[in-house]
N, C-alpha and C positions, 0 to 999 in steps of 0.2 A: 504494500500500500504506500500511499502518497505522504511526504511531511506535512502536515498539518500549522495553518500557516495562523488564521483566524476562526472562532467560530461565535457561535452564536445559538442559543434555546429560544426558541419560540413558546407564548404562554401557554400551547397548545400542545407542546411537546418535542414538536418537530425540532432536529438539530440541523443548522447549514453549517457547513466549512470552506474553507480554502484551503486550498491543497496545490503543494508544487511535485510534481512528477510525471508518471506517465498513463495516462489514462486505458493505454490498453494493461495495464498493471493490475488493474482496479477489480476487485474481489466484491465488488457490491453484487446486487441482484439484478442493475441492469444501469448500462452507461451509456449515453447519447451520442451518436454520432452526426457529424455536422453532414448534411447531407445534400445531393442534389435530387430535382424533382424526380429524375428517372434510376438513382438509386446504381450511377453509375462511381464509382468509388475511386479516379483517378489521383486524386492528389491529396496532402494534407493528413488530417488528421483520420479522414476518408480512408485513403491508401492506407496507411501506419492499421487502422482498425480490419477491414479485409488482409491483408497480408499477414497478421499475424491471426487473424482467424481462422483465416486459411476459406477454402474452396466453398463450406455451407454456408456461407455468409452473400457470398457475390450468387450464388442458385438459391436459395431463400429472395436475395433482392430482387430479382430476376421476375421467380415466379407472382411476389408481391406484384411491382408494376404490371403485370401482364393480367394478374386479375383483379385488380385495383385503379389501376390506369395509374396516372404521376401522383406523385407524394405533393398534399399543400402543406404551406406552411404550419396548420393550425390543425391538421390530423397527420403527425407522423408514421411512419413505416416500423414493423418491429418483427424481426427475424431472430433468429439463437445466435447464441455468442460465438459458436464453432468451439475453436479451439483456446477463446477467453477465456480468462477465469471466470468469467458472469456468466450468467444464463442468460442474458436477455440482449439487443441492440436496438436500442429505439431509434431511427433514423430520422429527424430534424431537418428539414427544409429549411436552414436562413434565407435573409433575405442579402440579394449583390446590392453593394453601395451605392446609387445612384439609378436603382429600379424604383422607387418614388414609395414611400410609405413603408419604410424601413423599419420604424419604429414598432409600428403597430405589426408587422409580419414577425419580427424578434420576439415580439411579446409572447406574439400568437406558437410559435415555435417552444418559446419555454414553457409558457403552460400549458401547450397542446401536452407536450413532453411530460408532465407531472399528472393530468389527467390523463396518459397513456401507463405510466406506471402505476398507479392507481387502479385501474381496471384490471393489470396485468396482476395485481397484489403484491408486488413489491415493495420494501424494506429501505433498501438504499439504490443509490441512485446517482449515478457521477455525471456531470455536464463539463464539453471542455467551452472554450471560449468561440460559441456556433458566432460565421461569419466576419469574425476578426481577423482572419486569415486572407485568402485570396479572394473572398469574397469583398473584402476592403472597409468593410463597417470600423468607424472610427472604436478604438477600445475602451476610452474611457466613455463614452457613449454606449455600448454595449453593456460597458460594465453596471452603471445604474441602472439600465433596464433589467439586465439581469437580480438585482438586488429586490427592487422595486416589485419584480415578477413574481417572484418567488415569497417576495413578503404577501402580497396579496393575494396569492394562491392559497397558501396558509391562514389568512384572515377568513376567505370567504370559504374552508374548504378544512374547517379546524378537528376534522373525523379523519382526516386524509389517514392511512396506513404507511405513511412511506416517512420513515422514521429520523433517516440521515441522507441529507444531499449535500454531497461535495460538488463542488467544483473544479476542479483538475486543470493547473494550467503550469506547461514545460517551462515558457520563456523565464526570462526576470523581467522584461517590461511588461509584459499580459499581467505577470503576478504583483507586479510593484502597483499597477492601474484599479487593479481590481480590488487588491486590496484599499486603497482610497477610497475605491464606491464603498466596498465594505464596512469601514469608517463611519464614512458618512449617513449613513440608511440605518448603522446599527450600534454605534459607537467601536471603543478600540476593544472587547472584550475578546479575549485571546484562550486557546486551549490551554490548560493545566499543562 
């Protein structure tokens, strides 16, 4: 598992974290992958998740779009982990920087994400930094919607089963950024 960078208790239970490491690492019950609409896994954090899950991951994606048709932002994809340590891949649709209504599609992305583990009955839950990548979403912008999202999923949603969400991020700038949303949305309250 990841270092554990900040966390945070919700009144409701729920724990969020920050975490610097490697998301395909991640022993939770199911971890989000930043995805494209058609569930083609070429680059990024995409690539790193198929490749190390190896072959049931990209035939699970496959078969998804084909009887689903493309992933939206706001109903993610969820195939098995292959050869993860998770059971689960939720696949996320972000939004590209500069396709208009960025905001709201992010949103829609993470808590499509959280009511998809939800239904799936899971526990924990790794998110890395969807659309901060190539897709070009400013990070510290992402970063408080991600904060923002997940508090309100949790306000409006305080039965939710899903116990622990990390956030999983490699860089030091992702993780220096996030951490300031983090900050700011929840104070400095830090893991033991």
């Amino acid at each position: 598992m990841s270092e554990i960078v900040n966390h945070y208790q919700f009144a409701s239970g729920q724990n969020l974290v920050i975490c610097q490491g490697d998301i395909t690492r991640e022993e939770t019950d199911a971890i989000v992958n930043a995805a494209n609409s058609q569930l083609m896994h070429g680059g990024g954090v995409a690539a790193a998740i198929a490749r190390k899950g190896g072959e049931a991951i990209d035939r699970e994606s496959r078969e998804w779009v084909r009887e689903n048709g493309p992933v939206t932002h706001a109903r993610p994809a969820v195939t098995s982990g292959g050869d993860l340590p998770t059971r689960n891949v939720i696949h996320a649709v972000g939004p590209i920087w500069g396709e208009g209504d960025e905001d709201r599609k992010l949103k829609e992305a993470i808590t499509g994400s959280l009511k998809t583990a939800d239904d799936l009955g899971v526990y924990s839950i790794a998110f890395p930094a969807i659309s901060t990548g190539i897709y070009g979403f400013p990070k510290d912008r992402a970063a408080e919607i991600f904060m923002r999202s997940i508090r309100e999923y949790f306000n409006k949603n305080p039965w939710s089963i899903i116990s622990n969400v990390r956030i999983v991020l490699m860089d030091e700038m992702t993780l220096r950024t996030f951490i300031i949303a983090f900050q700011n949305e929840f104070g400095s309250e830090t893991a033991e």
